[in-house]
LOGU-779100 format. One record per residue (C-alpha): x, y, z; residue in one letter; chain. Coordinates in Angstrom, 3 decimals. Each point is the difference from the previous one (the first is absolute). Layout:
% residues N
+----------+----------+----------+------+-------+
|       c1 |       c2 |       c3 | rest | kette |
+----------+----------+----------+------+-------+
|        X |        Y |        Z |    A |     A |
...
+----------+----------+----------+------+-------+
This chain:
% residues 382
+----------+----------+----------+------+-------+
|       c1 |       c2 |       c3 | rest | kette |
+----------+----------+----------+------+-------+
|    0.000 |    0.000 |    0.000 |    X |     A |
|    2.388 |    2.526 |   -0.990 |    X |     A |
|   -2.106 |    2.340 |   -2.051 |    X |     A |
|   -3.467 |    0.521 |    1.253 |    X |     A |
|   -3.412 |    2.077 |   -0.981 |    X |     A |
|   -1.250 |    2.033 |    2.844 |    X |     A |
|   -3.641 |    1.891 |   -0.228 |    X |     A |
|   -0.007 |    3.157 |    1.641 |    X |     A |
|   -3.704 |    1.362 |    0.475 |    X |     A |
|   -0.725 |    3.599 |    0.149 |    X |     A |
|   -2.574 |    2.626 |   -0.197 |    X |     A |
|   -2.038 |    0.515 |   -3.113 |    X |     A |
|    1.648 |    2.746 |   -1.780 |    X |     A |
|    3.572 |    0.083 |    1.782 |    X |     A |
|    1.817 |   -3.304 |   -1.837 |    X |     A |
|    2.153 |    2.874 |   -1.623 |    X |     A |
|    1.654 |    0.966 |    3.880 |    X |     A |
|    0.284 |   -3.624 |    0.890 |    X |     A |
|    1.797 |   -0.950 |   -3.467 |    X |     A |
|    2.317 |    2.875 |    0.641 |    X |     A |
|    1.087 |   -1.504 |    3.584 |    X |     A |
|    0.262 |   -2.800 |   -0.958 |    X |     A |
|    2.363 |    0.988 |   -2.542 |    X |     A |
|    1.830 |    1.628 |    2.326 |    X |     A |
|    0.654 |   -2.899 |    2.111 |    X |     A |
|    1.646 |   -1.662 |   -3.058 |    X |     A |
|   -2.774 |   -2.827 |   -0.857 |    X |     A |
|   -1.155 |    0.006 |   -3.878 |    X |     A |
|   -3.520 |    0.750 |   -0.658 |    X |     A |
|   -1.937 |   -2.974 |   -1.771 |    X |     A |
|   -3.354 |    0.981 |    0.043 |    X |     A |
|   -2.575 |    3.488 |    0.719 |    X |     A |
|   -3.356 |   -0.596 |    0.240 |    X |     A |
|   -2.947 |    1.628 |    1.703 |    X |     A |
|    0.987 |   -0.253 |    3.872 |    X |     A |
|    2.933 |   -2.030 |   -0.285 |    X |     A |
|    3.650 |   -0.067 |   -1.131 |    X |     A |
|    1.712 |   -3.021 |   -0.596 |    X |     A |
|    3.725 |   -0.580 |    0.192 |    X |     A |
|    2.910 |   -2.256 |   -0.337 |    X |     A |
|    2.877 |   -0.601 |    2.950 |    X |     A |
|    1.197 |   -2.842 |    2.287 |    X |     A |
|   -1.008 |   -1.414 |    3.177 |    X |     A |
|    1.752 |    3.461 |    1.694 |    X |     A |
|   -2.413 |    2.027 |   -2.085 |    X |     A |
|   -3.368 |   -0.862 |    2.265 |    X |     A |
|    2.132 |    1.173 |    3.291 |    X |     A |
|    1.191 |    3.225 |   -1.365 |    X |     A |
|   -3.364 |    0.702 |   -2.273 |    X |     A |
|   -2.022 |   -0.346 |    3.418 |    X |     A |
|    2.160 |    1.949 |    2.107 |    X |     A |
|    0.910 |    2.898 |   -2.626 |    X |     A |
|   -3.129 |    0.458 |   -1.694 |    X |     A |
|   -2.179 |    3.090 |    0.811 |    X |     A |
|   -3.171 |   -0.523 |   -2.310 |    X |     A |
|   -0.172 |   -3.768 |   -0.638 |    X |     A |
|   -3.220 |   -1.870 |    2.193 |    X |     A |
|    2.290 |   -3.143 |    0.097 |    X |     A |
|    2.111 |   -2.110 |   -2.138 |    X |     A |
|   -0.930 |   -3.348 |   -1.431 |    X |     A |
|    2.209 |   -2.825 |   -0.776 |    X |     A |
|   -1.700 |   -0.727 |   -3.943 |    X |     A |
|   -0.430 |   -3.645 |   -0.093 |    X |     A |
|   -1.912 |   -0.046 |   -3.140 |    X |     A |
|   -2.077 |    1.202 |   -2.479 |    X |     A |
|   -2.972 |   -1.658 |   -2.215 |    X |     A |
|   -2.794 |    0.033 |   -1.936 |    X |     A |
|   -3.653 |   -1.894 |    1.632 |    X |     A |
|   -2.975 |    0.494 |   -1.406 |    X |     A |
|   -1.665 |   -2.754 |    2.233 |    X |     A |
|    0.474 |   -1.231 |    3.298 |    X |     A |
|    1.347 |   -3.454 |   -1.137 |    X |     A |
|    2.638 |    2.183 |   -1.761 |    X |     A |
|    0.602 |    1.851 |    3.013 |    X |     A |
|    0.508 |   -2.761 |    2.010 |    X |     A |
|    2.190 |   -1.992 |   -2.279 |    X |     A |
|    2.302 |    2.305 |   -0.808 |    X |     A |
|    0.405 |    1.307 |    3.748 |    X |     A |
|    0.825 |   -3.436 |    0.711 |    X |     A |
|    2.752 |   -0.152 |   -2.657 |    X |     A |
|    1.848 |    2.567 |    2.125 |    X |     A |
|    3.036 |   -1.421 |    0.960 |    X |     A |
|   -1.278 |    1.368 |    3.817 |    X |     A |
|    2.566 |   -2.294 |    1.726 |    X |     A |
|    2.896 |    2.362 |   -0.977 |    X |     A |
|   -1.962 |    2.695 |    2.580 |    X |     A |
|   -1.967 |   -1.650 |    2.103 |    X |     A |
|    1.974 |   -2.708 |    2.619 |    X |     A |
|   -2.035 |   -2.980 |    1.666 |    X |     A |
|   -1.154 |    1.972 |    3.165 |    X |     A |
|   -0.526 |    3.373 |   -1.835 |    X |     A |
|   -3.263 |    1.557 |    0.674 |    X |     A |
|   -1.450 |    1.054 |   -3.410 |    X |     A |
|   -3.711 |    1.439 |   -1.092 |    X |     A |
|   -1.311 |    2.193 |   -2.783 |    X |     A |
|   -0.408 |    3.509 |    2.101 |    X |     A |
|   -1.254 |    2.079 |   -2.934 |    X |     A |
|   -1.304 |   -0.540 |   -3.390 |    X |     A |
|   -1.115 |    3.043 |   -2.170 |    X |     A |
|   -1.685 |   -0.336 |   -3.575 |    X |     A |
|   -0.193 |    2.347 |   -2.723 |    X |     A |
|   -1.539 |   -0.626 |   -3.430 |    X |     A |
|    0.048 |   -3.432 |    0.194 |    X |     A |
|   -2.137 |   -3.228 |    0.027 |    X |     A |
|    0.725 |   -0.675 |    3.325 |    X |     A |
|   -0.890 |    2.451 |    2.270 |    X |     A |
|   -0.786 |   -1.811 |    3.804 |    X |     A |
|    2.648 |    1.392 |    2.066 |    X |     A |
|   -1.212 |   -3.377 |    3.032 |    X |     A |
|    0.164 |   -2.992 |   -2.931 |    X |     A |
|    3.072 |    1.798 |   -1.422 |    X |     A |
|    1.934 |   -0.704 |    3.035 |    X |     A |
|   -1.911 |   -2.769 |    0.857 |    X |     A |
|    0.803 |   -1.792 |   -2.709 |    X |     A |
|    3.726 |    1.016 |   -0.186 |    X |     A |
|    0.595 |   -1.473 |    2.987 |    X |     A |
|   -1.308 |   -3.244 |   -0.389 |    X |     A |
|    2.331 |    0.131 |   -2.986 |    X |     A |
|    2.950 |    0.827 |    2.184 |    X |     A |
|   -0.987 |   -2.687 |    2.313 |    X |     A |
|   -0.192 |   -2.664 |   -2.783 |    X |     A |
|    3.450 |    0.918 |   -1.553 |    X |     A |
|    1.917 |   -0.123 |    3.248 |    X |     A |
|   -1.743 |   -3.161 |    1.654 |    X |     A |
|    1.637 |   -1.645 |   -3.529 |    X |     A |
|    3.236 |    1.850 |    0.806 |    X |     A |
|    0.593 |   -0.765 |    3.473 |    X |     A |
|   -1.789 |   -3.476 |   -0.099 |    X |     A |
|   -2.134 |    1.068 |    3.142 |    X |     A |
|   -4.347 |    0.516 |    0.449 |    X |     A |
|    0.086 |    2.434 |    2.283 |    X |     A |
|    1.874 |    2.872 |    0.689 |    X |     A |
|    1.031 |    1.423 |    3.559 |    X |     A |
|    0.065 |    4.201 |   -1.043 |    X |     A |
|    2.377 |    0.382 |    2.873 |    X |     A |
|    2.302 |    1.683 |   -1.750 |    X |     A |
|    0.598 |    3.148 |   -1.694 |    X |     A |
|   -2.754 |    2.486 |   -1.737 |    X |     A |
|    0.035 |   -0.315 |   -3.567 |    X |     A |
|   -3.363 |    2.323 |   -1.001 |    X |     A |
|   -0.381 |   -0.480 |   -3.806 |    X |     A |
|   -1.718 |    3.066 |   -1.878 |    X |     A |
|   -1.961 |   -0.848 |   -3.114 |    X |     A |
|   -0.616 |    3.153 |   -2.616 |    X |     A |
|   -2.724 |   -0.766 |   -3.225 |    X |     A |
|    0.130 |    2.395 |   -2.739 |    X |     A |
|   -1.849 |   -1.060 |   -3.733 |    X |     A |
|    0.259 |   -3.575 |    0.730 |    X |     A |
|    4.000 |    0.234 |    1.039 |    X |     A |
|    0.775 |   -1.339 |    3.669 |    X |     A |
|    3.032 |    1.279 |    1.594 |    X |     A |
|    0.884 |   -2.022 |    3.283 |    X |     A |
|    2.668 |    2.033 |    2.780 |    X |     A |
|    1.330 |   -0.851 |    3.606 |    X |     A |
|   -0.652 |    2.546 |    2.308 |    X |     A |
|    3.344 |    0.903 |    1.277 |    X |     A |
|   -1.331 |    2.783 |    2.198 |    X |     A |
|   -2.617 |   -0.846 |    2.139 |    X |     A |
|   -1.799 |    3.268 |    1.750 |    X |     A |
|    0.114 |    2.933 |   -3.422 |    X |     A |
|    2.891 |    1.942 |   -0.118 |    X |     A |
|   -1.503 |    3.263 |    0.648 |    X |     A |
|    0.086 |   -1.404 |    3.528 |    X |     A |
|    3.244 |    1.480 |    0.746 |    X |     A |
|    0.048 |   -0.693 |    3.800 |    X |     A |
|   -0.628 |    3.819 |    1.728 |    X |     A |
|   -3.443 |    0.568 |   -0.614 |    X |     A |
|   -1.974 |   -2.288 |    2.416 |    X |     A |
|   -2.944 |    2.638 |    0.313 |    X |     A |
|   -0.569 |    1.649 |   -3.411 |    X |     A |
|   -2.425 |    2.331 |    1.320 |    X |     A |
|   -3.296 |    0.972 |   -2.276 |    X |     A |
|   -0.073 |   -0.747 |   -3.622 |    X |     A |
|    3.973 |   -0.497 |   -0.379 |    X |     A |
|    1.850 |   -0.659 |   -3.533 |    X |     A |
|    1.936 |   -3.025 |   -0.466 |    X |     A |
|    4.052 |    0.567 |    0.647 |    X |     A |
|    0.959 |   -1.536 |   -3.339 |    X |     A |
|   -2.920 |    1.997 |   -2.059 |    X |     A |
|    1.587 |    3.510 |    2.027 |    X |     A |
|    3.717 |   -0.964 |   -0.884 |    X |     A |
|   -1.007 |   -0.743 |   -3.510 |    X |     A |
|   -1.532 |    3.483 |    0.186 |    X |     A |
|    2.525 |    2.162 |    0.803 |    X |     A |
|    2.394 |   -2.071 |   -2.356 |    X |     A |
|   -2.295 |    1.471 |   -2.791 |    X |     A |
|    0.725 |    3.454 |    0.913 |    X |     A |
|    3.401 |    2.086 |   -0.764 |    X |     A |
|    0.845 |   -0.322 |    4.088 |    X |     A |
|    2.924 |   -0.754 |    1.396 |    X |     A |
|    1.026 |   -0.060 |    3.261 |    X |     A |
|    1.728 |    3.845 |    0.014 |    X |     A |
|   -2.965 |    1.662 |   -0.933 |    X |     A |
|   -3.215 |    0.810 |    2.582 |    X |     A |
|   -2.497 |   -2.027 |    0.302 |    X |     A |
|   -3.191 |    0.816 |    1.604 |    X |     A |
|   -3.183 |   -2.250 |    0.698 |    X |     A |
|   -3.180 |    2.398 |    1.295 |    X |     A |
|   -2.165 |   -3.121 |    0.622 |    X |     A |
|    2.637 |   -2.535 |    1.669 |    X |     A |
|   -2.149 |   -1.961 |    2.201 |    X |     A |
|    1.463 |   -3.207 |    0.912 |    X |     A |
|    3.718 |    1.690 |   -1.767 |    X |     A |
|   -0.132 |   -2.973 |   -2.542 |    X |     A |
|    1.558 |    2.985 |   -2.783 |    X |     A |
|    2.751 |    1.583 |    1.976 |    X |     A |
|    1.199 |   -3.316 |    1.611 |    X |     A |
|    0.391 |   -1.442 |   -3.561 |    X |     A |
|    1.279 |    3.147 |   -1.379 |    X |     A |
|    2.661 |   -0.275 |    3.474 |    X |     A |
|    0.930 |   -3.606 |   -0.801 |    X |     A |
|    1.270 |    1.055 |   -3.391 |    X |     A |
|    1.266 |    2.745 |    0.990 |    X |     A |
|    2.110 |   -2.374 |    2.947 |    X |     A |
|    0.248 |   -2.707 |   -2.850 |    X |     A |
|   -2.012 |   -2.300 |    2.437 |    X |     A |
|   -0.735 |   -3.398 |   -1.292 |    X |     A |
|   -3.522 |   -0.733 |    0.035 |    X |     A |
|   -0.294 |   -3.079 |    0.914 |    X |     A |
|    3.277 |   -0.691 |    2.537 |    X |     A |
|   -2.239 |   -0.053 |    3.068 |    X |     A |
|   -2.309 |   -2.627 |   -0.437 |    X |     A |
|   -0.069 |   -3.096 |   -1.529 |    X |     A |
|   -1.145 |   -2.477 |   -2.671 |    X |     A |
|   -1.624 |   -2.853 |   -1.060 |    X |     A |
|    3.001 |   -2.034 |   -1.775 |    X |     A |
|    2.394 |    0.660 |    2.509 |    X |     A |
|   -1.124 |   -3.229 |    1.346 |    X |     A |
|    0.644 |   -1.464 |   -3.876 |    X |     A |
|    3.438 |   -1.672 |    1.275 |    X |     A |
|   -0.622 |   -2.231 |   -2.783 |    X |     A |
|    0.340 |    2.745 |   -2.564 |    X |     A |
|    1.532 |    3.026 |    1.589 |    X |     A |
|    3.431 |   -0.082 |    2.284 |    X |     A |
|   -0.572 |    2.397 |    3.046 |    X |     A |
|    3.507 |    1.038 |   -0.989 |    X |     A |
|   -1.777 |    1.551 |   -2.718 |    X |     A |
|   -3.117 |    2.085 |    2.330 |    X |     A |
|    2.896 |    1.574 |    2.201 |    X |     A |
|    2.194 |    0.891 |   -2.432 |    X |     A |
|   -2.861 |    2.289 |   -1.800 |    X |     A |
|   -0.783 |    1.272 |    3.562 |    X |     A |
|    3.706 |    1.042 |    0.900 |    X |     A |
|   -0.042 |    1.531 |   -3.799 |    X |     A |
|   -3.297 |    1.787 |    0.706 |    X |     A |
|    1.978 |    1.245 |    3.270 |    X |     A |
|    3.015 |    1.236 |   -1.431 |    X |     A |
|   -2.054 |    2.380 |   -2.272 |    X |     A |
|   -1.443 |    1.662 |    2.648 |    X |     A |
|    0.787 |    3.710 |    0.278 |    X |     A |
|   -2.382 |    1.630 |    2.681 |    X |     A |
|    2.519 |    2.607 |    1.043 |    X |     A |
|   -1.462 |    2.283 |   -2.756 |    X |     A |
|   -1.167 |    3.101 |    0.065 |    X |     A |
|   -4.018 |    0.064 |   -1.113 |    X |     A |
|   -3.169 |    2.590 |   -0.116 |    X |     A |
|   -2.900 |   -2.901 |   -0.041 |    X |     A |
|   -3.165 |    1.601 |    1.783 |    X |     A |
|   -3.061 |   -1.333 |    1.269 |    X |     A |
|   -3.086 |    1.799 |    0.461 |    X |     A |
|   -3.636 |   -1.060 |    1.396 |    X |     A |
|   -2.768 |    1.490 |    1.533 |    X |     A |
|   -0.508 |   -3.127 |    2.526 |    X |     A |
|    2.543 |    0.110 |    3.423 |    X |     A |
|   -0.705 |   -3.942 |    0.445 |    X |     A |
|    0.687 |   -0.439 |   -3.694 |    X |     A |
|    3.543 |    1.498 |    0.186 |    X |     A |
|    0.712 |   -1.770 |    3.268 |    X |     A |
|   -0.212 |   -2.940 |   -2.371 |    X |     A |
|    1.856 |    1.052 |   -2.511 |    X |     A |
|    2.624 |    1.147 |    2.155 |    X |     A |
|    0.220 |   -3.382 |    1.748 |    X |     A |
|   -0.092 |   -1.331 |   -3.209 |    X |     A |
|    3.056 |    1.534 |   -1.143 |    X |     A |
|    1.801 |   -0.656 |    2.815 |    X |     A |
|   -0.589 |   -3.715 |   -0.835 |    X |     A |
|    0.996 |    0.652 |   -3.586 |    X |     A |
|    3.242 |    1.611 |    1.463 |    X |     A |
|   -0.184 |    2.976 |   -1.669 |    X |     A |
|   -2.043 |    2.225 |    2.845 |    X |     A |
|    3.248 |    1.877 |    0.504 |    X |     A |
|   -0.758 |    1.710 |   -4.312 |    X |     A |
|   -2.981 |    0.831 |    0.228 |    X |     A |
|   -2.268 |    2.762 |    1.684 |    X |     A |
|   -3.456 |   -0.720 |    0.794 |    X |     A |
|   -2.174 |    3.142 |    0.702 |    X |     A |
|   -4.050 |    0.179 |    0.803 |    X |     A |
|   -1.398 |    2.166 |   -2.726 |    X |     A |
|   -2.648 |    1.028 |   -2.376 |    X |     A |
|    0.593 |   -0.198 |   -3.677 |    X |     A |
|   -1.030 |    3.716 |   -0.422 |    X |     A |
|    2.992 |    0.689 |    2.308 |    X |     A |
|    2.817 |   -1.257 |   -2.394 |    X |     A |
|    2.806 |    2.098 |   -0.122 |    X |     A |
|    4.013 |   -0.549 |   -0.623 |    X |     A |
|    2.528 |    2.603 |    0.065 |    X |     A |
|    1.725 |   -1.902 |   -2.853 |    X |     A |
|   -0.410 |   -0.465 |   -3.715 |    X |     A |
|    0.139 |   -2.897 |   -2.218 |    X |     A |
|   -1.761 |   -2.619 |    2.492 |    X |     A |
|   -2.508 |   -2.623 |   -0.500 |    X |     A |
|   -3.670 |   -0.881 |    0.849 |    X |     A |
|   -0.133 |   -3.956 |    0.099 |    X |     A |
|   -3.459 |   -0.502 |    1.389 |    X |     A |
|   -3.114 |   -2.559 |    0.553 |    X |     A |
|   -2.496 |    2.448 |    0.563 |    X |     A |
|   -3.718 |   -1.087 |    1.015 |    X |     A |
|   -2.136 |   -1.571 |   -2.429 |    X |     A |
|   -3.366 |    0.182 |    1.943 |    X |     A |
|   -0.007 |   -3.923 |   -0.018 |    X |     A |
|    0.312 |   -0.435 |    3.489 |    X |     A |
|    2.032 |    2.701 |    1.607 |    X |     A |
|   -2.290 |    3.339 |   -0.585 |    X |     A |
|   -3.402 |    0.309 |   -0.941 |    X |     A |
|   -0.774 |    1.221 |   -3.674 |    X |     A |
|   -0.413 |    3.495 |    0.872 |    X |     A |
|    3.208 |    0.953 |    1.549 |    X |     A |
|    1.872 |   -0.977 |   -3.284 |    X |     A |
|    0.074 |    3.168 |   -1.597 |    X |     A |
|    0.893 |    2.061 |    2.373 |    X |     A |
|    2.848 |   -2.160 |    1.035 |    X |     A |
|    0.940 |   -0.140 |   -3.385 |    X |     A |
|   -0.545 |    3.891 |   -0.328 |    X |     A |
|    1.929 |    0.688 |    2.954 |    X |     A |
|    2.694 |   -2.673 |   -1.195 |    X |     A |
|    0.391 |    2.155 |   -3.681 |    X |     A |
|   -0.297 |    3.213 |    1.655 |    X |     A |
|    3.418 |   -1.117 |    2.070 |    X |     A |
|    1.552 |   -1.430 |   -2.905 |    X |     A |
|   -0.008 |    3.155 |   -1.826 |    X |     A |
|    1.528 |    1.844 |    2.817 |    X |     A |
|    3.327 |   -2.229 |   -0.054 |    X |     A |
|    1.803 |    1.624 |   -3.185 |    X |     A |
|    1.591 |   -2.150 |   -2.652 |    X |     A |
|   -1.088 |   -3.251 |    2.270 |    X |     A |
|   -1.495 |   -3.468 |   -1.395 |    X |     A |
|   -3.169 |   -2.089 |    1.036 |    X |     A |
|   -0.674 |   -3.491 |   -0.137 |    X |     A |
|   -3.142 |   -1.684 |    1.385 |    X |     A |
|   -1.740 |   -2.824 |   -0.447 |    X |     A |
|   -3.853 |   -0.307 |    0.257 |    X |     A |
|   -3.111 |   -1.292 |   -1.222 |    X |     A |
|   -1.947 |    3.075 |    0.592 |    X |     A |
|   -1.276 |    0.979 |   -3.339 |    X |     A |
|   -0.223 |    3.667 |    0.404 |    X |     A |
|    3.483 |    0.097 |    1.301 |    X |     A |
|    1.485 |    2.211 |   -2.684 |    X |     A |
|   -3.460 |    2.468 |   -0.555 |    X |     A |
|    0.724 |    0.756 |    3.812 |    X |     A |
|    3.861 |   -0.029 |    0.484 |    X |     A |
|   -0.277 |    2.614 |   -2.634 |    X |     A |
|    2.203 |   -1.051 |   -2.507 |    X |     A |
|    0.147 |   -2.790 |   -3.089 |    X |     A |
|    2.608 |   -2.395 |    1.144 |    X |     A |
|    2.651 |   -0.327 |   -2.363 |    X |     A |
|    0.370 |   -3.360 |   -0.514 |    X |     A |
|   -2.469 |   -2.872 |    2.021 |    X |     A |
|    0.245 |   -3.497 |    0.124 |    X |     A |
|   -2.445 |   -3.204 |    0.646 |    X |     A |
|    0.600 |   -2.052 |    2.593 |    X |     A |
|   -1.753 |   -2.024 |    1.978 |    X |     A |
|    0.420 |   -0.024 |    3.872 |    X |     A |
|   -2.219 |   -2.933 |    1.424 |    X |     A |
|   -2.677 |   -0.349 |   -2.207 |    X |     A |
|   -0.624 |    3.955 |    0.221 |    X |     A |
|    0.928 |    1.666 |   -3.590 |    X |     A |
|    2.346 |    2.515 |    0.888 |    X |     A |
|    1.929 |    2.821 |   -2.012 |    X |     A |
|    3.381 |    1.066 |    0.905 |    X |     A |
|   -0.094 |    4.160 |   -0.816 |    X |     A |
|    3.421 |    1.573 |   -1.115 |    X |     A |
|    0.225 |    3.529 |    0.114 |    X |     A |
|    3.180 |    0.816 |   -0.937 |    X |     A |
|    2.347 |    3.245 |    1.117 |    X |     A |
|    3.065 |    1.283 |   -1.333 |    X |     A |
|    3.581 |   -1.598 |    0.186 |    X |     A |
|    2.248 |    1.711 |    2.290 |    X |     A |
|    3.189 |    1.649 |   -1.657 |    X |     A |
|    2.690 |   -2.219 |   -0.296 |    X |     A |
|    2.520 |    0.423 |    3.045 |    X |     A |
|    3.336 |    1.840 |   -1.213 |    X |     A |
|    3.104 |   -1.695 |    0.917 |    X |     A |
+----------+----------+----------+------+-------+
């Protein structure tokens, strides 16, 4: 197993930011589709992919791919999976999710029901046994349908990887980690330049923003489904991505990430939060209303989840908060706004037609991501 394929799923409309870091970690892209990237690397690839990765859900070990337009196709060629190369005598092993799109076979409960008696039939032939213990490790398999084409993955990860570890109490209506990082990756932001969030809540945008900043690894403080795979991964191979993920990091840095929100319980959290994260120490957290934006200094950044009226405010706050939040905007000279909401009447009451917007889907809530875009700052003279 020298050369593996590794699924990385992602938000609808962000495969772009995830191809690009993956990139950067050195792995070749295979594959973008709608919510996923695929990509090639070895057995080293799954520990630094789940530890590195900012805006991947989780990465699956591909196992195979197929076509089944029946369930007696389904079932045969699941059970032509050469499964004992994964899965050891005593491994636990079940079908945790099947999705379906376009395609014959759409029943997400005889999907996986029917995959796993597969499984079971293959390796009771391969390990000449009727019964298996599932004392063992996890081995979660994750089954994707699209037009009739069945692509089978190992869920390396376990828990989703916007589950970073520091955010125990996410406070009210919170946006994943992995969907915020992916955020501000698609803005010009880097970490010596201001960056300003009026509606913080639970801090999910500045701690991200901090851990980039710090060049925090994601995922070093917490851990994963295959790192019980002894089978298939060394643990030589999990602690030398963490000590690499802990040689990068640079938290001595100098940073302007702010926090602001209007709730004193909801910044306790977020404060707490980023002391968890480590990064408490760069940014400032301040109770305060949007209409009360203000920074002394040009050139910053609005990275923002404002309300949508879905759960956190009632309908008819939305455009004066959205008033109030354009009225500030326009105050802070030559600054940038980003925010991402579902509110459709975000841009009549902001007060300005975003420059760019984007689809994306947050949950199941359609969501656009608004870009209003301010001027560069002059190039520094040397």
């Amino acid at each position: 197993m020298d050369k593996m394929e590794w699924i990385a799923p992602c938000h609808f409309g962000l495969e772009s930011v995830l191809k690009r870091e993956i990139q950067n970690l050195g792995y070749d892209i295979l594959q973008v589709e709608d919510g996923r990237v695929t990509f090639s690397g070895g057995m080293d690839a799954v520990c630094r992919a789940n530890i590195f990765l900012r805006t991947a859900e989780r990465i699956l070990l591909k196992v195979a791919s197929f076509r089944a337009e029946t369930f007696d196709e389904l079932f045969e060629k699941t059970k032509e999976i050469r499964w004992e190369d994964y899965i050891p005598e005593d491994g636990k092993f079940w079908v945790t999710k099947a999705a379906s799109v376009k395609s014959r076979l759409f029943s997400p409960s005889d999907i996986q029901s029917i995959m796993k008696k597969a499984m079971v039939e293959r390796l009771k032939a391969r390990y000449r046994v009727q019964w298996f213990p599932e004392t063992g490790a996890s081995y979660p398999v994750r089954v994707f349908l699209m037009k009739d084409t069945v692509t089978v993955g190992l869920d390396t990860t376990g828990t989703s990887l916007h589950k970073r570890g520091y955010r125990p109490v996410a406070g009210k209506a919170p946006i994943a980690e992995n969907l915020a990082a992916a955020l501000i990756m698609l803005t010009p932001w880097k970490k010596d330049r201001i960056l300003v969030d009026p509606f913080c809540g639970s801090g999910t945008f500045p701690i991200e923003a901090a851990m980039m900043a710090a060049n925090i690894a994601p995922g070093m403080n917490r851990s994963f489904t295959a790192e019980t795979w002894t089978n298939l991964i060394a643990k030589k191979s999990w602690y030398e991505a963490v000590n690499e993920a802990q040689d990068l990091i640079d938290d001595g840095i100098d940073t302007d990430i702010q926090g602001y929100d209007v709730d004193a319980e909801v910044l306790r959290t977020a404060r707490k939060n980023a002391e968890e994260a480590g990064v408490a120490h760069l940014i400032h957290f301040q109770q305060r209303e949007v209409k009360d934006l203000s920074h002394p200094k040009k050139y910053g950044f609005i990275i923002t989840n404002p309300p949508y009226g879905e759960r956190l405010e009632e309908k008819v706050t939305l455009p004066r908060i959205y008033r109030e939040f354009g009225e500030a905007f326009r105050r802070l000279d030559s600054w940038s706004a980003y925010m991402i909401t579902s509110y459709e009447d975000a841009q009549r009451y902001f007060g300005r037609k975003a420059d760019k917007n984007r689809k994306i889907y947050n949950g199941m809530i359609r969501t656009y991501f608004y870009q209003f875009s301010g001027p560069r700052p002059p190039r520094q003279k040397n």
